[in-house]
N, C-alpha and C positions, 0 to 999 in steps of 0.2 A: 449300365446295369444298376450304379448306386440309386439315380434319378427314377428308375421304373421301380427297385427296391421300394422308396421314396413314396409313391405314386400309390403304389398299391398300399402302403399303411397309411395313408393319407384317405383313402378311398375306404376301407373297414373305417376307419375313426371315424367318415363322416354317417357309414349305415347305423355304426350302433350309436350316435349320438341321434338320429333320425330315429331309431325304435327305443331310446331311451324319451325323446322328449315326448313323443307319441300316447308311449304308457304314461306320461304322465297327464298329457290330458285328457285322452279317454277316462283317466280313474277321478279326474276333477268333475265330468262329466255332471250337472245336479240328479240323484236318484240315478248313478252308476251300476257297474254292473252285482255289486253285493245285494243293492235296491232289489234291482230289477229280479234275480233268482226271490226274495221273497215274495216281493209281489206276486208271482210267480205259482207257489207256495199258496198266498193265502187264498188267490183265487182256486184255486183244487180244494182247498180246506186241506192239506199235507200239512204233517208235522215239519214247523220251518225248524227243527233240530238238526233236520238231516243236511241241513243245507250245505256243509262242509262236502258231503260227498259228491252234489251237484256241480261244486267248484271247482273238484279234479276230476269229474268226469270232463266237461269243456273249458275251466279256464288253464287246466293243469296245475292248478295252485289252489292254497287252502287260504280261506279270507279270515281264522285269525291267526295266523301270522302277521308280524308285522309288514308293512309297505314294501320295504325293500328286499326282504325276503321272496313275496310273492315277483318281484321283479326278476330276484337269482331265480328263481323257479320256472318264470318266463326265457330269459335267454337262455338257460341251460337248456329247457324241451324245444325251442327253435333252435338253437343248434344241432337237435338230430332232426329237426325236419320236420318234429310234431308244432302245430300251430293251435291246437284246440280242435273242438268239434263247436261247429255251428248251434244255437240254439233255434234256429228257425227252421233249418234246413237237416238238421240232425246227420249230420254227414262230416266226416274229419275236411276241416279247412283246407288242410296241405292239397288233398285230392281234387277238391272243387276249383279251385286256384288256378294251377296245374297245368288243370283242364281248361280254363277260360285264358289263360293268357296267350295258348298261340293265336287263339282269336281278335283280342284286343292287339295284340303284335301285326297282324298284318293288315288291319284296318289300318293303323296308324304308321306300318311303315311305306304302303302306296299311298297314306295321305300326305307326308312328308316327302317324299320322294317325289312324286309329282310336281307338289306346291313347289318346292323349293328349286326344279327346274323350271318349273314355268317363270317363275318368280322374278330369278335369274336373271333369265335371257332378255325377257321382257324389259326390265329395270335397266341391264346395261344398252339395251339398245336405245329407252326414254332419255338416259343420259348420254348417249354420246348424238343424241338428236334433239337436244334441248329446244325449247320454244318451237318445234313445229310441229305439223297437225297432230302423225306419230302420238310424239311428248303428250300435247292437253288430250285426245281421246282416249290412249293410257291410262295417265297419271287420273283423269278424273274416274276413270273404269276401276281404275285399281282401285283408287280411294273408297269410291263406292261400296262395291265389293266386301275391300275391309271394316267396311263402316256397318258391317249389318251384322248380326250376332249368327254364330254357327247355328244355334239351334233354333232360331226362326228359320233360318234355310231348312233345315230336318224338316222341324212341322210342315212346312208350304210341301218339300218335295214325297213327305209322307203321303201328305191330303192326295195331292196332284198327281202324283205317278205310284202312290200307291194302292190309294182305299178308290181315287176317280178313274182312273187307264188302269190300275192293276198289269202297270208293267213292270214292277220288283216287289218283291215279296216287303211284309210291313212287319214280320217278328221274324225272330231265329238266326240263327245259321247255315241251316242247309239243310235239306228236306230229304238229302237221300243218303243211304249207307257207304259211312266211309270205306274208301279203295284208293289202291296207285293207277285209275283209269282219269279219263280223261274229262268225260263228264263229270266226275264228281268235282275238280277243279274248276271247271266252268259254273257249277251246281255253288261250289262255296263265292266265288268272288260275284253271282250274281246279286245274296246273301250279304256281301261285304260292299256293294257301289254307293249305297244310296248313303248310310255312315262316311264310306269315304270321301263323296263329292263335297258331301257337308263341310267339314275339311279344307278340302281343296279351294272351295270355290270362296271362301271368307279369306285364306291363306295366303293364297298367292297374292293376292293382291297387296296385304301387307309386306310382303315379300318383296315384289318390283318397287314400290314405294322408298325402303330402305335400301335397297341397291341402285338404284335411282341417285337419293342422299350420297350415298358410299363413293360411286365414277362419278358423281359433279364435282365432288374434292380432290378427285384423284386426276380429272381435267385438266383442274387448276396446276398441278404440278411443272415444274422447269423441264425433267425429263423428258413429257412428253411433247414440248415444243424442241429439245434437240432431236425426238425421231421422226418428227416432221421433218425436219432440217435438211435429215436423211433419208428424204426418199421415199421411206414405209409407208406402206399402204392403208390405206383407213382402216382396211377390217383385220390385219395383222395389228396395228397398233389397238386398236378395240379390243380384239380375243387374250392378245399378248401381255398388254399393259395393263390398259383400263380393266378389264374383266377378274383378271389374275390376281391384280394388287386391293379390288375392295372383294373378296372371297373371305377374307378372316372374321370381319364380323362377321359376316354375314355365317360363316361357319361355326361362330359359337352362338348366335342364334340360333343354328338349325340344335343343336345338342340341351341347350336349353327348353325348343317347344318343343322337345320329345317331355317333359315335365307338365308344358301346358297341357298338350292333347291329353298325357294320362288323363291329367284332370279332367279335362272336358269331357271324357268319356263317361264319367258319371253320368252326364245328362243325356249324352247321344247315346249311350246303351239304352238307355233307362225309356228312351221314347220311342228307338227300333224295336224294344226287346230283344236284343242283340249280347247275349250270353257271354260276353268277357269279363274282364277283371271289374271293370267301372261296374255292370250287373251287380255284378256280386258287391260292390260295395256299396253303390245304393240299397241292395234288399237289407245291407247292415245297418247304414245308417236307418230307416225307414221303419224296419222292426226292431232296433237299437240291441241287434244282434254284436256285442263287443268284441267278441274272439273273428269275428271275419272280418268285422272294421278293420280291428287290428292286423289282421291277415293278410287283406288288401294292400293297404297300406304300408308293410314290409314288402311286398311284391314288388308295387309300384318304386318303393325307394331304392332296392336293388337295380330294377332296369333306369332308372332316372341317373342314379349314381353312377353306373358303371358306363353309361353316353356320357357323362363328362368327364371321365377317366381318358376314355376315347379320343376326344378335343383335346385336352391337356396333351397328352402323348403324342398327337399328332400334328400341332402347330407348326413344329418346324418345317412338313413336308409344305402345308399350304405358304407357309412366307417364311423363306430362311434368315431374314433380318431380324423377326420378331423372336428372339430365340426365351424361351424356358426362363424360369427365374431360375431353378435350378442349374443349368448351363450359362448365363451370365455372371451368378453369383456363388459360383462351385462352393466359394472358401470361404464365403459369407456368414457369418458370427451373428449370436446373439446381440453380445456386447456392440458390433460394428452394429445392427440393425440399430438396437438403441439410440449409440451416437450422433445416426443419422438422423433419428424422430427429435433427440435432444434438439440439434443445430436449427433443425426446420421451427422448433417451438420456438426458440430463441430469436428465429429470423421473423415472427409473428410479432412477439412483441421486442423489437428490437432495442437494446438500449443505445443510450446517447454519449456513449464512454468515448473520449475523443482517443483514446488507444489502440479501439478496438480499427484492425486493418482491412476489414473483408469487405469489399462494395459492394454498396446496393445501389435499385434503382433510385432510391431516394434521395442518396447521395449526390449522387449524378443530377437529379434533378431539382434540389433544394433552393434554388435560384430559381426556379420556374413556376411554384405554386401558384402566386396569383398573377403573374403576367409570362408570355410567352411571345416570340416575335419570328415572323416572317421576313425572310432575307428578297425582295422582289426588286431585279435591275438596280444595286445598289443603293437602294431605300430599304430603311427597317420600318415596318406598320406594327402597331403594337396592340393586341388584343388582351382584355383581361377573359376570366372565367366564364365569364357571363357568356359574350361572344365565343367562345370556344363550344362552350356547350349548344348553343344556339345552331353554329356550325353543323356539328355531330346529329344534334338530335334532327334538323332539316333533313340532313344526310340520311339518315336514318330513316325517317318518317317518305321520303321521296325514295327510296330502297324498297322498304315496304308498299307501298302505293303503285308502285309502276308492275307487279305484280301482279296478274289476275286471279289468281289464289291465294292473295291475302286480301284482296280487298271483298274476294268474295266470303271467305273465313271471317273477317274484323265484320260485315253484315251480318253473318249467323247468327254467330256469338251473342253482339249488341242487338241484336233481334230476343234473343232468350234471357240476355239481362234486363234489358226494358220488359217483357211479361214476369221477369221473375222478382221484379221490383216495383213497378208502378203498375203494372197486370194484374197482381195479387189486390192493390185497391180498388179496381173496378171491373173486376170480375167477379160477379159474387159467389162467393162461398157454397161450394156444392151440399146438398142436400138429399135425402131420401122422400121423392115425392115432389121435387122440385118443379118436373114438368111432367109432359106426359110420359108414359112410358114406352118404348123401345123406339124412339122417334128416330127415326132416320136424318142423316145430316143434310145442312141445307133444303130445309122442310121448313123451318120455323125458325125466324130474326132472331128471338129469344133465348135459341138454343142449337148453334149455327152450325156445333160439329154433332149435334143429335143427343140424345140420353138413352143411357143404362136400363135394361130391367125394371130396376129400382126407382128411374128418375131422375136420377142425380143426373144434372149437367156435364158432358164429358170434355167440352173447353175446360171448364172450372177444375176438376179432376187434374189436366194435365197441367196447367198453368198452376197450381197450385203443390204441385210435384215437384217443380224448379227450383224453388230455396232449399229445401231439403238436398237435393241433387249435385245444387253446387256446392253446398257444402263438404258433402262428401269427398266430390274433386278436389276445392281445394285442399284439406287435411289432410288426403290421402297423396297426391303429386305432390306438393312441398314436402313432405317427408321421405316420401321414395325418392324424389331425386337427389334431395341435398345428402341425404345419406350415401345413397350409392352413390354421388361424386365424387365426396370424400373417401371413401372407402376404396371407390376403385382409380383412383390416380394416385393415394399414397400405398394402395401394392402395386401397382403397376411403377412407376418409380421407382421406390425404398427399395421393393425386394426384397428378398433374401427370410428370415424368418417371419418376418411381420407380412410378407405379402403370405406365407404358406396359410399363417394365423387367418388372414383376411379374407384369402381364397377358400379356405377349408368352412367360415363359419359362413361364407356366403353357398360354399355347396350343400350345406346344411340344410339351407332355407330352402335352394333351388329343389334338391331331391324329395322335400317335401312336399306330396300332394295338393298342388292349387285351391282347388276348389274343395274337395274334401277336408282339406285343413281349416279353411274357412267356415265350413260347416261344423268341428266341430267349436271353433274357437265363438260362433256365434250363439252356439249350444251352451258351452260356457260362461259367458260374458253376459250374454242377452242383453246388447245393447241396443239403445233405443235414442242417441244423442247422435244427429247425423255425422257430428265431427268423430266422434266416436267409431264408428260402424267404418269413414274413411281411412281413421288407423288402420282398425283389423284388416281393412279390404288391402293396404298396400304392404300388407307382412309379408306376403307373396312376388311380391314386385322388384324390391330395389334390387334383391340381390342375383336377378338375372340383367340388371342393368348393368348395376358394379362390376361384373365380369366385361360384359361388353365395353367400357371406360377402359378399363384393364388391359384389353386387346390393343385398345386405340394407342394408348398410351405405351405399351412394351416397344409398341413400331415410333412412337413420337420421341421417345428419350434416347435414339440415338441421330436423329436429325442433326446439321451443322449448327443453327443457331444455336440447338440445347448444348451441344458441346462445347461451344464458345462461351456459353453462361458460363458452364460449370467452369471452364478455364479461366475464366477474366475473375472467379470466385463470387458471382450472386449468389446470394441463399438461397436457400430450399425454396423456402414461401416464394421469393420472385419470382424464381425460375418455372414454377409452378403457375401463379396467377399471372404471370406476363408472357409467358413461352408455352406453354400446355393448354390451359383451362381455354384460350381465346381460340383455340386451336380444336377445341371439343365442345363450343359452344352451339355450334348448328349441329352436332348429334343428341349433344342435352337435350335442346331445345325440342327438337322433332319427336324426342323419345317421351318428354311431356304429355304432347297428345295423345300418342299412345299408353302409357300409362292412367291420361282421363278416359279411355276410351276402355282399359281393363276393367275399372271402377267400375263405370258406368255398366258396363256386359257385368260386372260381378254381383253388383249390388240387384239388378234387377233379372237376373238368375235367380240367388237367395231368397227373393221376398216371393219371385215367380214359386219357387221349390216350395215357401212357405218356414222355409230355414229362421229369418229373421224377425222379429217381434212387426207383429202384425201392426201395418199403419194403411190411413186410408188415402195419401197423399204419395203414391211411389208409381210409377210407370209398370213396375215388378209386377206390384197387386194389381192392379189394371189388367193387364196382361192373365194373372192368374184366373182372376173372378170373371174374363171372359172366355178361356178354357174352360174353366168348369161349369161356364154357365152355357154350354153346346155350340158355342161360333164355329169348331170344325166342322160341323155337322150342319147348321142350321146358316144359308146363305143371307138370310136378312138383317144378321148381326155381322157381317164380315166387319162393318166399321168401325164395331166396338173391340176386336181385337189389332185391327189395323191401323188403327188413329196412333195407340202408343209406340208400336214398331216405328212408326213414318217419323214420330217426334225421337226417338233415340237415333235412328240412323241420320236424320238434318244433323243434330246437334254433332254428332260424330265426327259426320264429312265436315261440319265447319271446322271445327280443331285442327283437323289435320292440313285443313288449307292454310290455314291460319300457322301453325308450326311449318308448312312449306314456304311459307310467304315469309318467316324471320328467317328461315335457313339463309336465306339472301342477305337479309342483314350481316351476318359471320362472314361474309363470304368479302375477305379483305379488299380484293379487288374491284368486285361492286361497291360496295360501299365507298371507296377512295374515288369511284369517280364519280360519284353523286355528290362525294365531300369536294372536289375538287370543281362543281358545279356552283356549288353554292361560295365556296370561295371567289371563285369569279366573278360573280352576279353584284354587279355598282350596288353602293353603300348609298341609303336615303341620302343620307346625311349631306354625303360628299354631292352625291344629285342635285339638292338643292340649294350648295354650297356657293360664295361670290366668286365667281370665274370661271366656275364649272362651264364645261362645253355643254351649249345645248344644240339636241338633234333636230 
């Protein structure tokens, strides 16, 4: 009772720190909503005196009051329910809301439900069928799948099964009068397929991919070579073991992309015309209607928050090992959290006090920095650093290579860095009026993927997209991940207050609207530095990873060896970067690509939406100025919207191969017998040594 107690103020602190940080950047907004009512005003020619009164007709607040005032004025009338009244729609928020949410509710809960059994099933059965045909028709379907943006799917299955077959309706929700009959049910989910599939079909894929990840580790376990031992049968140890024991992330994923999808619903309402909450929040962003931004927005952060409320409370049913930080650390102190963070700093940078009695690995190993030796048939061989590394990194590089998904991932990639480096010099420079106009591709040497409209070259377009691009990735994935590393192995860990501090400020983030946050932080910012643009893009990001580290780690800190650390007394830091971190390196790792692969779908949304400072170099804009330049409608331009699609989804599925291809690296066992290859393999040296045996 104390832990749900617990739970639930933990869960208010994180809604009203989510509509507190909210109002604060709606009111940063440039020509905010005080602006905006005059503007308002001067186009009428109204006396703008009265404008106080306009502000408590829909903001419920008077603008001049001070700032924070207007804020108590705001919680207080969302406490009884009042949200304002819409200025575009003229209608009270609460009611519009309301009314749109059971709709966005059941699009997104058959799209998650579905996804995440399909997902599932699929992913443990790739894993426990590793390398056969199964596995690569899968794993590369999945990939694929995931590799393409939800809302190109909408478009294609708009055009195709909606405006060409006219086999699902293309706006609304449901065409006939609500009733408890039967028809009307069939009448709304007819209304709801084409949203959903959208969903699903980008979903699951990510989904088998990381449960995939999840039962390849869970493989590797001792456990499940003693219930072979005994007798069990493949598909009870699959259902039983494998399937059971990676459920946890994957279960705090699923409560997380309840966050994403709100988000996304912005764009999928917005291209169904599909009347939920996202609706409604685009018509606010759009007509910078502030009181339903804002309305939304609390909507959305209610149900986002109260799904991880749900995961929290409910971990223990899914894995009784992984218990509650509150149930590990019932009696866990400030003061003790402290102590703990104290020792770990300490064990960072350690001092050299010969007093001090706590071992570490370095201790243990300060004879061995620069030489180490091999014990073989009572001969010691003596390698220094160099050779050691040489070792490793073979191992390594032969780990990765034996692969066929990384070697097809390491082509992508080096495919798109070679055009996004040496491409940019002999490609030349897009132009208006460069060649002919709407030249279809492969028509003309000169202009080999066709041109624009306008003439610009659309090789040159894309290829010149790529620095900008990368950019992006990397600023935005080195910060999201190194953050949420840190973040979520020292609460998953520590515990006890510092993990509540850690969990609460990352539910903060999580509950906050994706995409729509983005938009308005882009609104604010207006930045135009790609490094830039890959911060904002990953504010969204780490702190649905840091939980997932979090999980890993609640189930990793009672493992035998971390026990044995703590017992034999290694520090924090080692026990951590020797016993944990190597142990969540091929989750890190995989989560990378996914992460470039958030960016990449986020960045080129926003510039699609028109959100961020117009450039002529983004796959986004691309994308946009052939929408609006009629490619759904007009079949001779399909190229000009489908060139930049084909170049996001390559670039995509390489990554991902590519993070599948180092998974293997982590993967202790592989890699020790690839190290254990190269150790074998005769030394030149000794080869063409006097006496050597020759073959």
């Amino acid at each position: 009772m104390r832990r749900f107690s617990k739970r639930i103020l933990q869960t208010v602190f994180t809604i009203w720190a989510v509509i507190t940080l909210t109002f604060a950047l709606i009111r940063q907004i440039p020509g905010g909503p005080e602006a905006y009512l005059r503007a308002q005003y001067a186009q009428t020619g109204r006396d703008p005196g009265n404008i106080g009164e306009l502000a408590k007709q829909y903001f419920n607040t008077d603008f001049d009051k001070p700032l924070w005032q207007q804020y108590i004025d705001y919680l207080v009338n969302l406490s009884q329910g009042d949200m304002g009244t819409s200025l575009f729609l003229r209608e009270p928020i609460g009611d519009l809301l309301l009314n749109a949410l059971p709709w966005t509710l059941l699009v997104m809960s058959i799209a998650i439900f579905i996804s995440y059994a399909i997902g599932i099933f699929l992913g443990a059965v790739m894993a426990y069928r590793e390398r056969s045909t199964f596995d690569s028709v899968g794993t590369t379907l999945s990939i694929t799948l995931n590799s393409i943006p939800y809302y190109v799917v909408a478009l294609i299955f708009l055009y195709v099964l909606g405006y060409q077959y006219s086999l699902f309706p293309t706006r609304g929700t449901h065409s006939i009068d609500p009733g408890l009959d039967p028809m009307f049910v069939v009448n709304v989910l007819w209304y709801a397929t084409l949203p959903a599939i959208s969903f699903i079909l980008t979903a699951a894929g990510g989904v088998a991919v990381r449960m995939r990840g999840n039962s390849i580790s869970i493989l590797g376990e001792d456990y499940l070579r003693v219930a072979r031992l005994r007798g069990l049968s493949s598909n009870r140890i699959s259902s039983r073991y494998v399937v059971w024991n990676s459920v946890l992330p994957m279960y705090t994923n699923l409560m997380i992309s309840i966050g994403f999808m709100f988000g996304g619903a912005v764009i999928l309402e917005r291209i169904f015309l599909y009347e939920g909450v996202g609706y409604y929040m685009y018509q606010g962003i759009v007509s910078r209607d502030y009181p339903l931004m804002m309305g939304a927005f609390v909507i959305i952060t209610v149900a986002v928050t109260l799904a991880i409320l749900i995961a929290d409370l409910t971990y223990g049913w899914i894995d009784p090992r992984a218990k509650t930080t509150d149930e590990a650390h019932a009696s866990f102190s400030l003061r003790e959290s402290m102590s703990k963070l104290a020792r770990w700093t300490r064990g960072v940078f350690k001092s050299t006090d010969s007093s001090e009695s706590t071992i570490s690995h370095s201790d243990m190993e300060a004879d061995a920095e620069s030489v180490f030796s091999v014990e073989t048939l009572g001969e010691t061989t003596e390698y220094n650093w160099v050779d050691s590394l040489r070792i490793e990194g073979r191992a390594m590089a032969s780990t990765l290579w034996s692969d066929w998904r990384a070697r097809v991932g390491i082509v992508i990639v080096a495919v798109y860095l070679l055009f996004g480096t040496v491409g940019i010099w002999l490609v030349p420079e897009p132009s208006v009026g460069q060649g002919p106009r709407r030249l279809p591709p492969f028509e003309n040497l000169n202009h080999i993927l066709g041109t624009n409209p306008q003439g610009q070259d659309l090789l040159g377009l894309l290829v010149y997209s790529i620095p900008p691009m990368f950019k992006m990735i990397f600023a935005g994935t080195m910060f999201a991940t190194m953050l949420a590393t840190v973040i979520g192995t020292l609460s998953g860990y520590i515990g006890g207050t510092i993990d509540r501090g850690l969990m609460t400020l990352s539910d903060i983030m999580i509950a906050l609207p994706g995409l729509p946050l983005l938009i308005v932080l882009a609104a604010v910012f207006e930045p135009e530095s790609p490094y830039v643009i890959g911060l904002i893009l990953s504010v969204n990001i780490w702190a649905g990873l840091a939980r997932t580290i979090r999980s890993e780690v609640l189930s990793l800190r009672d493992i035998e060896y971390v026990e044995s650390s703590r017992v034999m007394g290694f520090s924090l830091s080692s026990i951590i970067g020797r016993d944990i971190l190597p142990n969540l390196m091929s989750y890190i790792t995989v989560n990378i690509a996914y992460n470039a692969r958030s960016i990449i779908f986020s960045s080129v949304a926003l510039y699609f939406l028109g959100v961020l400072p117009y450039s002529n170099y983004n796959w986004g804009v691309i994308m946009d100025n052939a929408y609006q330049g009629g490619t759904m409608y007009t079949s001779s331009l399909y190229y000009w919207l489908l060139e930049p699609m084909i170049v996001i989804v390559i670039l995509t599925i390489g990554m991902i191969l590519l993070a599948q291809g180092l998974d293997r690296i982590f993967n202790p066992r592989i890699r020790a017998r690839h190290k254990d290859h190269e150790e074998n393999e005769p030394n030149e040296s000794e080869e063409s040594a006097p006496g050597a045996p020759v073959n």
